[in-house]
VEXFITI-235179 format. One record per residue (C-alpha): x, y, z; residue in one letter. Coordinates in steps of 0.1 Angstrom, whole numbers, padded with zeros to 4 digits, always signed. Example, Ala and Ser with C-alpha at 12.3 -4.5 7.8 and 13.67 -1.06 7.14 Angstrom:
REM residues 2
+0123-0045+0078A+0137-0011+0071S
***
This chain:
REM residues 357
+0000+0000+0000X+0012+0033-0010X+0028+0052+0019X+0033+0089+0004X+0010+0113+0000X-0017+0117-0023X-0015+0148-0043X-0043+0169-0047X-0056+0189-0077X-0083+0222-0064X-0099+0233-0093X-0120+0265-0081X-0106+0287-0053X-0141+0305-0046X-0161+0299-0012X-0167+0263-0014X-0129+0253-0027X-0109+0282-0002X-0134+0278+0028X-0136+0243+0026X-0119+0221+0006X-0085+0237+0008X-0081+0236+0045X-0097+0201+0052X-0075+0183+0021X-0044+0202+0035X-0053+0192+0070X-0060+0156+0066X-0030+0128+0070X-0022+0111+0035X-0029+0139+0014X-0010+0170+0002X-0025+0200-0019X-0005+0204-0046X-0022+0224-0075X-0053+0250-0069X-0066+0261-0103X-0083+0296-0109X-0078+0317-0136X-0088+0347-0109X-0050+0366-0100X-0064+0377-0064X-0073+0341-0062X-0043+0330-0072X-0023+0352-0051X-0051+0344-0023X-0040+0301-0023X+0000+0310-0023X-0008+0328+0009X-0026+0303+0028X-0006+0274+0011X+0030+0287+0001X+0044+0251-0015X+0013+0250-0035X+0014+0251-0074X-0012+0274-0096X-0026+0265-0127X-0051+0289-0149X-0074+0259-0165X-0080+0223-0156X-0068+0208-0187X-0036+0216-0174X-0039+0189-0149X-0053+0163-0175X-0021+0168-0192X+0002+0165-0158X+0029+0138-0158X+0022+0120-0137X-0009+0125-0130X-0023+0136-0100X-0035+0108-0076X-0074+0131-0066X-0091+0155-0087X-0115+0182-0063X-0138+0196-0081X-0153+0229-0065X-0161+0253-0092X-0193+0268-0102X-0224+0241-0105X-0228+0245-0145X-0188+0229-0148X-0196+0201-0122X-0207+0173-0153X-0179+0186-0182X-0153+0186-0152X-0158+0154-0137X-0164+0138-0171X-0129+0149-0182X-0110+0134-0151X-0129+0104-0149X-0119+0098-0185X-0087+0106-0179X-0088+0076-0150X-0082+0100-0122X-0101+0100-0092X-0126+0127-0086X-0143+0144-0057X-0168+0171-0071X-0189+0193-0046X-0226+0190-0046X-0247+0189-0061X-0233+0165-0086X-0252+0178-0114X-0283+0196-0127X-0302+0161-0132X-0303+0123-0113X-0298+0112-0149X-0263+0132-0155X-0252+0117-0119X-0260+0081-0132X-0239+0086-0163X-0211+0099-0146X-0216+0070-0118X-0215+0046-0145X-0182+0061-0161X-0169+0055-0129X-0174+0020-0130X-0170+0015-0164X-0131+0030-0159X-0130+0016-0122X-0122+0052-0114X-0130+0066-0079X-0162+0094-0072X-0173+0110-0044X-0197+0137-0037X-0187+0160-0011X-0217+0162+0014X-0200+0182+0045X-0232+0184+0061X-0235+0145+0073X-0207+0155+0096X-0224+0186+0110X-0225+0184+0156X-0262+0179+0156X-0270+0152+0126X-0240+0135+0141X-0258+0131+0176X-0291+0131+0157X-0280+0097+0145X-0271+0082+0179X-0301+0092+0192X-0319+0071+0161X-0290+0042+0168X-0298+0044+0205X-0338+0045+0199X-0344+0072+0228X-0370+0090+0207X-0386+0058+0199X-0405+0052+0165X-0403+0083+0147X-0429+0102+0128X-0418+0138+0115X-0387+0154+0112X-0380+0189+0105X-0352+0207+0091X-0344+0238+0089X-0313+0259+0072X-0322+0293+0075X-0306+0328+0070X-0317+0364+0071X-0300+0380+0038X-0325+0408+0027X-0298+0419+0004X-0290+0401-0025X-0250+0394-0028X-0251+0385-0064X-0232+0358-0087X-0240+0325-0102X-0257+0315-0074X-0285+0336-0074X-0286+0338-0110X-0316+0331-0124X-0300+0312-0156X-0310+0277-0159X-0279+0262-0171X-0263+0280-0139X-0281+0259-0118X-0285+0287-0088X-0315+0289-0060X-0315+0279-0027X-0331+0243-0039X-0298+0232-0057X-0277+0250-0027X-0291+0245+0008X-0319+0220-0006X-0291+0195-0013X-0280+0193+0021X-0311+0190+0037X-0325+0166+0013X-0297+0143+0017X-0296+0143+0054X-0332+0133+0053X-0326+0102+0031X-0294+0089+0052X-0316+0088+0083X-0351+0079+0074X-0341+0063+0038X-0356+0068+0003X-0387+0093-0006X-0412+0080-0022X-0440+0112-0026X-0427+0149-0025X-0444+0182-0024X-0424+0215-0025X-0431+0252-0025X-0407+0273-0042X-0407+0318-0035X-0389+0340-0049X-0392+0370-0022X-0363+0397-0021X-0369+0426-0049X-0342+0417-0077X-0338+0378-0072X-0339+0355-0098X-0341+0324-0086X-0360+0308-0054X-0346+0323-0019X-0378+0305+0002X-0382+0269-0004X-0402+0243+0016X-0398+0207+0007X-0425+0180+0023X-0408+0141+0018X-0431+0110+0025X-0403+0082+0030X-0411+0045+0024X-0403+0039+0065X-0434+0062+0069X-0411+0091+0082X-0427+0125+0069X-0399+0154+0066X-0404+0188+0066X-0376+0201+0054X-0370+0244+0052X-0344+0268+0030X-0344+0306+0034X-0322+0332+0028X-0358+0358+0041X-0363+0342+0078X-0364+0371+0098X-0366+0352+0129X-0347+0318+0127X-0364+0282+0137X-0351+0251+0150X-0324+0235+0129X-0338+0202+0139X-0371+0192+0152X-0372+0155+0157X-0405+0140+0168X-0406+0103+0181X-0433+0085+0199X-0417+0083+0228X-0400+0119+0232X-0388+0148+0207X-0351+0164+0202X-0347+0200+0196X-0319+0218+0184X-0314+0254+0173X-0282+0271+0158X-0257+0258+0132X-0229+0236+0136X-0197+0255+0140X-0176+0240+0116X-0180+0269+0087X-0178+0297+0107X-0141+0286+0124X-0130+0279+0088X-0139+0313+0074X-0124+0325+0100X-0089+0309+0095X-0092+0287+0121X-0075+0247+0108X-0084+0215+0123X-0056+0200+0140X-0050+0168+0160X-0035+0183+0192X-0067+0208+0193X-0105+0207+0198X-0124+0210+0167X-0160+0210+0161X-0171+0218+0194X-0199+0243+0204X-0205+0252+0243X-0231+0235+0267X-0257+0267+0263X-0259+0254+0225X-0266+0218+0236X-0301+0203+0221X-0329+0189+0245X-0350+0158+0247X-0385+0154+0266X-0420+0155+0257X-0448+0175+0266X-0428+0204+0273X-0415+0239+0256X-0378+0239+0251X-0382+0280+0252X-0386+0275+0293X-0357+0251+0296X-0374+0220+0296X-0361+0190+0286X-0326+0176+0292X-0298+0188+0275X-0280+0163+0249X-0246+0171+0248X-0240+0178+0213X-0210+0156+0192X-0183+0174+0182X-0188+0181+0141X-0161+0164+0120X-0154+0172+0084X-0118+0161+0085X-0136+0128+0084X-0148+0127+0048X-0112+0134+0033X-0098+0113+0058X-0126+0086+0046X-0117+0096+0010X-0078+0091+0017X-0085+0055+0032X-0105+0045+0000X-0083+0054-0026X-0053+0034-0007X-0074+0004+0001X-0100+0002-0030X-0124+0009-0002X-0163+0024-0006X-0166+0062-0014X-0179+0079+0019X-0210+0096-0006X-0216+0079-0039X-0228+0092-0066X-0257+0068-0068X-0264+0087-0037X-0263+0119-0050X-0288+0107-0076X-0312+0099-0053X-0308+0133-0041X-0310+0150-0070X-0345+0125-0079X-0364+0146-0048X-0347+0180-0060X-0360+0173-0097X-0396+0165-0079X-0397+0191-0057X-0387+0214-0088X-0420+0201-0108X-0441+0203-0078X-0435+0237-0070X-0438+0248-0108X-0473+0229-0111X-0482+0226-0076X-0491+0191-0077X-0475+0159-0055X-0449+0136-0072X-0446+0103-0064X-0413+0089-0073X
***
């Protein structure tokens, strides 16, 4: 088994590949970020900063043409290059790791899934959010069965941003694939099916609210799962007043759980994960509560110490596969799946009808 690192290609140095993927491929053991690509020069001069031994490159065919090639392809560039990208490096027979969502459509995610296995190439989607604190002690809760059988979850990922910040991503251009659906929609959509496991009936409302927008910045997503599980599942960039992040409600007591996990925040603001320092951690005033019949506004309930949040986890889980020929921590069969409900909850907001998938 190969003992050296595995270099890393960055193509896109914008929010998603200098916020995330940067730090947590240059923090994680068996991996070394060796290229960033952006033709932007403050983005260029931004990565030799942060990473001084790091090599710039202005396009990505440059690193299809590397000798040798490089051993992991990240792809975190805007959504509309996600399927040409990934196409080209899978091809190529290098491994890939492309930010969600995978695509515009399930069926674009199934033909690049099957190139993958066609070439016996490696793909992964890059789902952060099943490492978030509170889906992370969601999920021992479920494993642990101290809410019992459950019947409704709710989700919420919720900002106040009356003013419009522009870009791709609240473009209104199809082909840019922009809107809060495709954005915060494919987190929440895909934490839903990991816990409570496939939809089979989806019903969405999509709003465009804030003068200028062009593309939805209100969404609401209702999933019916096959387990019986009903999700109500929330996306704003308009909530004035912010709600739960989870709502969890069992038959034999509920979980509440405001605020976000913690994660994004210390990596915007320069902080690194390290091993000989906390990381993911958020105090005990933050800490979610269990109970039934009771208000968490009047402190009810007993505080569930939340699990620290762990994004180093996916690259390390990344690193580990592409040494051992092990599973890809997100598939892109998975992300399929994902992108099924998103494609429903698309047509069911646009003719206000129910899909059943």
């Amino acid at each position: 088994m190969r003992t050296t690192p595995l270099r890393v290609g960055l193509i896109g140095y914008g929010l998603a590949g200098s916020v995330f993927h940067a730090p947590l491929v240059a923090a994680s053991d068996g991996l070394v970020l060796d290229t960033v690509v952006t033709s932007d020069p403050a983005r260029q001069a931004q990565a030799r900063a942060e990473f001084p031994d790091v090599r710039i490159a202005a396009s990505a065919e440059d690193l299809w043409n590397r000798d040798p090639h490089l051993d992991l392809i990240v792809i975190a560039s805007p959504n509309k290059t996600h399927v040409p990208l990934a196409t080209a490096a899978l091809t190529a027979g290098i491994p890939v790791v492309v930010d969600k969502p995978l695509a515009a459509t399930a069926a674009e995610a199934r033909e690049l899934a099957a190139l993958a296995d066609r070439s016996g190439t490696f793909l992964s989607v890059f789902q952060n959010r099943r490492w978030d604190n509170d889906f992370l002690t969601l999920r021992r809760l479920l494993a642990d069965g101290e809410l019992g059988e459950i019947q409704r979850f709710e989700s919420r990922f919720e900002r106040w941003r009356p003013q419009l910040k522009g870009g791709w991503r609240e473009s209104g251009a199809p082909e840019e694939i922009g809107g809060l659906l495709y954005d915060l929609g494919s987190h929440v959509v895909d934490q839903a099916l990991v816990l409570f496991g496939p939809a089979v009936r989806v019903y969405a409302e999509t709003d465009v609210r804030r003068p200028g927008a062009e593309t939805d910045d209100d969404t609401f997503i209702a999933l019916t799962h096959a387990s019986g599980v009903r999700s109500h599942l929330y996306v704003s960039a308009t909530t004035a007043q912010l709600g739960p992040r989870f709502r969890v409600l069992g038959s034999r007591a509920g979980y509440v759980k405001y605020g976000l996990d913690p994660q994004e925040g210390a990596l915007r603001d320069g902080l690194r994960p390290t091993a000989d320092t906390p990381w993911g951690e958020e105090p005990e005033h933050l800490w979610g509560r269990i109970g039934s019949g009771e208000s968490p506004l009047t402190g009810a309930g007993i505080p569930v110490r939340t699990a620290p949040g762990d994004y180093p986890a996916y690259y390390a889980a990344v690193a580990a596969a592409l040494r051992t020929g092990g599973p890809a921590p997100v598939t892109a069969y998975e992300a399929a799946h994902c992108l099924d409900v998103l494609e429903a909850a698309r047509t069911s907001s646009r003719d206000g009808v129910t899909v059943d998938l």
